[in-house]
N, C-alpha and C positions, 0 to 999 in steps of 0.2 A: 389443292394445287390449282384446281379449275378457276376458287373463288380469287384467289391469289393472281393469278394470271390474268385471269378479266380486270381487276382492279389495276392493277400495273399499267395495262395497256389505255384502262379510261387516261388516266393521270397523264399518261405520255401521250394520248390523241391531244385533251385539254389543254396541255403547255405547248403542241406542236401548234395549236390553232392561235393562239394567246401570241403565240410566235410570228406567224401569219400576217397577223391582222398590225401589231405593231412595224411590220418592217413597210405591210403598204399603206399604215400612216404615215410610215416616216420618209416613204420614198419620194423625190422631188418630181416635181414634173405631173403628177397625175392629177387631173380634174377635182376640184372639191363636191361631195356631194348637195346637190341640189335639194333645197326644199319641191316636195312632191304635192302638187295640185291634182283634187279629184280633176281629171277630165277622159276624154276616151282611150288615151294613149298611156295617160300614166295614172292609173287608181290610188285614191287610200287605204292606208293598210285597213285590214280588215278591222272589223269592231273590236273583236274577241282576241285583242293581244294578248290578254294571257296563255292563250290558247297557238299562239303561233308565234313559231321562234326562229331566230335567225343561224345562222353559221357558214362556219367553212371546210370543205373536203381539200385534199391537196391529194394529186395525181401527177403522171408522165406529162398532163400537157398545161400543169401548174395548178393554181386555186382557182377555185368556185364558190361564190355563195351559193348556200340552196334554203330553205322556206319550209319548217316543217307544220304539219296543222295536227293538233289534238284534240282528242276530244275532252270534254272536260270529265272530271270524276276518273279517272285513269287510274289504275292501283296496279303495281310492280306486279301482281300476282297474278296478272291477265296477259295472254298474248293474243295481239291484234292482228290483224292482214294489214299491210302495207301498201298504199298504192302511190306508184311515181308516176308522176305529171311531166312532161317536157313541152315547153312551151315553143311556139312557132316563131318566125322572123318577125322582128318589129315590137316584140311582145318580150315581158321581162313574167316572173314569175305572180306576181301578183294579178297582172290583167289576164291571165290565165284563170286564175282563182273567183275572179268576180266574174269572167263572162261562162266558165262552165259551172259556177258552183257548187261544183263538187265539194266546199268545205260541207256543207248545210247539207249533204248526203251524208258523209262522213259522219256528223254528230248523229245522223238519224242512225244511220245501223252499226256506227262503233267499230270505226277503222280510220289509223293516222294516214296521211297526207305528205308525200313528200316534191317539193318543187324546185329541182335543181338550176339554177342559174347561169346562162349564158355572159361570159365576161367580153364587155364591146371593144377591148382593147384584142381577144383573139376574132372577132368576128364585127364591124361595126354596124351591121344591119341586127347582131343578139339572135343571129341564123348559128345553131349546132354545125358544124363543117363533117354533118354525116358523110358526105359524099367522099370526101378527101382523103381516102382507104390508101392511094399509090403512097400517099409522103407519110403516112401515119400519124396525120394527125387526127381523124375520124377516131381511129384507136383509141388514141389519148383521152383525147374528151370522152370516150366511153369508158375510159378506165377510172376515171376521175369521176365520174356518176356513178359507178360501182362502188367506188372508194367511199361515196357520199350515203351509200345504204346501206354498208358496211354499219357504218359510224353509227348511221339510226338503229339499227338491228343491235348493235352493240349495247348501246346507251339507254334506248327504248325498249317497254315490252312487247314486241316485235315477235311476231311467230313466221321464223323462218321459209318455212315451208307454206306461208301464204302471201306471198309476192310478187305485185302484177307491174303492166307497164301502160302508159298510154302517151298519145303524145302528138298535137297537131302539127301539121306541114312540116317544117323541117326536124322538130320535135317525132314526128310519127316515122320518118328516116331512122333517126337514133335511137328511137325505141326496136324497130326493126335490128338495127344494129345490135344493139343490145340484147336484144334475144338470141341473133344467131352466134354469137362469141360464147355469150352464157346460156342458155337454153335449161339447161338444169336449175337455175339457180330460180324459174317465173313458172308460175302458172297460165298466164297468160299477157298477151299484151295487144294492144289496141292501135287501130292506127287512122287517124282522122287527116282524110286529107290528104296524104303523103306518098312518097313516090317510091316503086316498089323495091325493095333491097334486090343489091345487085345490078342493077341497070348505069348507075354510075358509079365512076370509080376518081371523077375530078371534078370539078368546077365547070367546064366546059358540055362535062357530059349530062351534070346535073342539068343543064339549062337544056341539052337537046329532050331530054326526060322530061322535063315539067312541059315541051312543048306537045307534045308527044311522038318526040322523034326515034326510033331506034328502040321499042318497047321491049322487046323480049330481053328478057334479066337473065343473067348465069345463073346454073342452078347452086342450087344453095349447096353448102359444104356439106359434104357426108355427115353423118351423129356417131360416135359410139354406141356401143353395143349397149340393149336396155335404155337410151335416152332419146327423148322423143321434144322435136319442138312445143312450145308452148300453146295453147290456141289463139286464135287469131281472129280478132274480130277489125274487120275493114268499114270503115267509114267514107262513101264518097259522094258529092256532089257533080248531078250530071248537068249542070252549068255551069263548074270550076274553068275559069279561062286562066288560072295562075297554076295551078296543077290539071294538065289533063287527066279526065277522069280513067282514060286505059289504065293507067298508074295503079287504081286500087283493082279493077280486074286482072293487073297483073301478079298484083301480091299476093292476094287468095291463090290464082293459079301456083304461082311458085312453092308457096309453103304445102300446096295439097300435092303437086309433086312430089316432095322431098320425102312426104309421109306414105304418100303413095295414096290419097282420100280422091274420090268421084265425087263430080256436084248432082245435086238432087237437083227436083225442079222447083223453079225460082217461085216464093208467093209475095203478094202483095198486101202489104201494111197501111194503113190508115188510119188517126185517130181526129175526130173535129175537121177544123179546119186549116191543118198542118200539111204540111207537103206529105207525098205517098211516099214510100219508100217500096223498095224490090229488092227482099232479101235471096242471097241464096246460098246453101251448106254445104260446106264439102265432109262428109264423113270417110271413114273405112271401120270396118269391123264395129260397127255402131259407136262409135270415138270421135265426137265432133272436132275435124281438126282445123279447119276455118270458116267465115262466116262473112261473104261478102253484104254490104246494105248502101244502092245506091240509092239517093235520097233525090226522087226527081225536080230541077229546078234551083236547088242549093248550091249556092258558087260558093267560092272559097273562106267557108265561116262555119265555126262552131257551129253543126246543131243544134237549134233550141234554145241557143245560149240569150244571157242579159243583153236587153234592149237596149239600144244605143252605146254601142261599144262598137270598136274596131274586128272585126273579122269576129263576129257573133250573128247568128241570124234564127231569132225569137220565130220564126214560119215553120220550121223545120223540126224535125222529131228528135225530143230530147234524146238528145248524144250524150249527155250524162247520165241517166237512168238506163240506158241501152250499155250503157261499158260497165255500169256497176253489174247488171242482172248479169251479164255476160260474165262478169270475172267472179261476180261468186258462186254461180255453180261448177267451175272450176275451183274454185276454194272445198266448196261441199264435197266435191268427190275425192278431195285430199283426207277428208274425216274419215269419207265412206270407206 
């Protein structure tokens, strides 16, 4: 019945997306797509097309393309960890992919990729409307990237149970988001950049929050019994003048509230001739449940990320090696 059931439901994802995709051919009025030039703003697809596939999720707040990356040699009889990418304002799913690249980790240790798609007709900066909780449409879009790792989980061999999140500036909101609705469903989730869940609830309040007006966040919604937020690993730059840095000290505070975790004392990282960074952990009961890392000097850009890109800065301590080690000893402890 099980095999029956999963088959039925590919067949009816497949025709609903086939569905999709024909109606916004055929609808009038909308933009043709553009041929895409390498330059900072808009990348070429990756090399390795075979390796990375396009699609579409449908949710409450409509369709999304998302971007998934595999690794190559994949066999049905293996289950991978899953890592979602949310891409930042100004940014579509691809210059995500080239300025953290995380594909090129992914192939090294053998975990898919998934990079869900901001559509510019709900948003025309391709900013996630994390913030937009009153009208619910924050919701939507978060049900809709749910809907979108459903579908991978379904289709892919996908190990449920190792599921993480990350996601820069406005992307690091909705991954936040996405945790605190689902919390059960991540091991953990990452947040580069982003401004702390809770603190807004509209448009208005977001822009007092990225100034850093009005810092203290509500606290987070109670858990059920037996369920514990995900960990939390905070990325911030303490020369961000587009996000104040309070923002990521505030999100570590909030989530180590909720858990009830004290911060240690803060050390200091440095490798070559990269910017220092000052991490510091919130645990309880020896349970790492956040991990603040401000990164001195780094404004509002990927760490570490590709040279000559938009909101990427190659100074700074890889932010990509720093969320993978992060998320998979969270994975490891799921074996353990």
């Amino acid at each position: 019945m099980r095999r029956t059931l999963t088959a039925m439901t590919r067949t009816a994802m497949r025709a609903g997306t086939q569905a999709v995709k024909q109606a916004l051919r055929a609808q009038p009025g909308l933009p043709k797509a553009k041929a895409k030039t390498k330059s900072r703003s808009t990348p070429a697809k990756p090399a390795s097309a075979a390796h990375w596939r396009t699609d579409l999720a449908v949710g409450p707040a409509g369709a999304r393309r998302y971007h998934l990356y595999k690794p190559p040699g994949l066999r049905r009889t293996e289950r991978l960890p899953l890592l979602v990418m949310l891409h930042g304002c100004g940014q579509d799913a691809h210059a995500l992919a080239a300025i953290s690249r995380m594909n090129q980790i992914a192939l090294r240790h053998r975990f898919l990729v998934l990079y869900p798609e901001q559509d510019r007709l709900a948003n025309m900066q391709g900013c996630w409307n994390w913030y937009d909780t009153r009208s619910g449409r924050a919701q939507g879009e978060a049900d809709v990237i749910q809907a979108a790792i459903d579908q991978v989980c379904l289709a892919q061999p996908v190990d449920p149970k190792r599921v993480a999140l990350a996601g820069l500036s406005a992307g690091a909101g909705m991954a936040a988001l996405l945790a605190t609705r689902h919390p059960e469903r991540f091991r953990a989730v990452a947040m580069h950049s982003g401004i702390a869940p809770g603190v807004a609830q509209s448009s208005v309040t977001a822009l007092r929050a990225m100034r850093g007006h009005r810092m203290t966040g509500v606290p987070l919604a109670p858990l059920a019994a037996g369920v514990h937020l995900p960990a939390l690993l905070v990325i911030q730059g303490s020369a961000d003048h587009l996000v104040a840095p309070a923002n990521g000290a505030e999100a570590a505070r909030l989530w180590a509230a909720r858990e009830g975790a004290q911060a240690g004392g803060p050390r200091t990282v440095q490798r070559g001739a990269r910017y220092s960074a000052m991490i510091t952990d919130f645990k309880t009961r020896g349970r790492l449940v956040a991990a603040l890392c401000t990164v001195t000097g780094l404004g509002h850009a990927w760490s570490g990320g590709a040279p000559s890109w938009t909101y990427s800065d190659p100074k700074g301590p890889d932010a990509s090696r720093m969320i993978w080690a992060f998320v998979a000893k969270q994975f490891a402890s799921v074996r353990d």
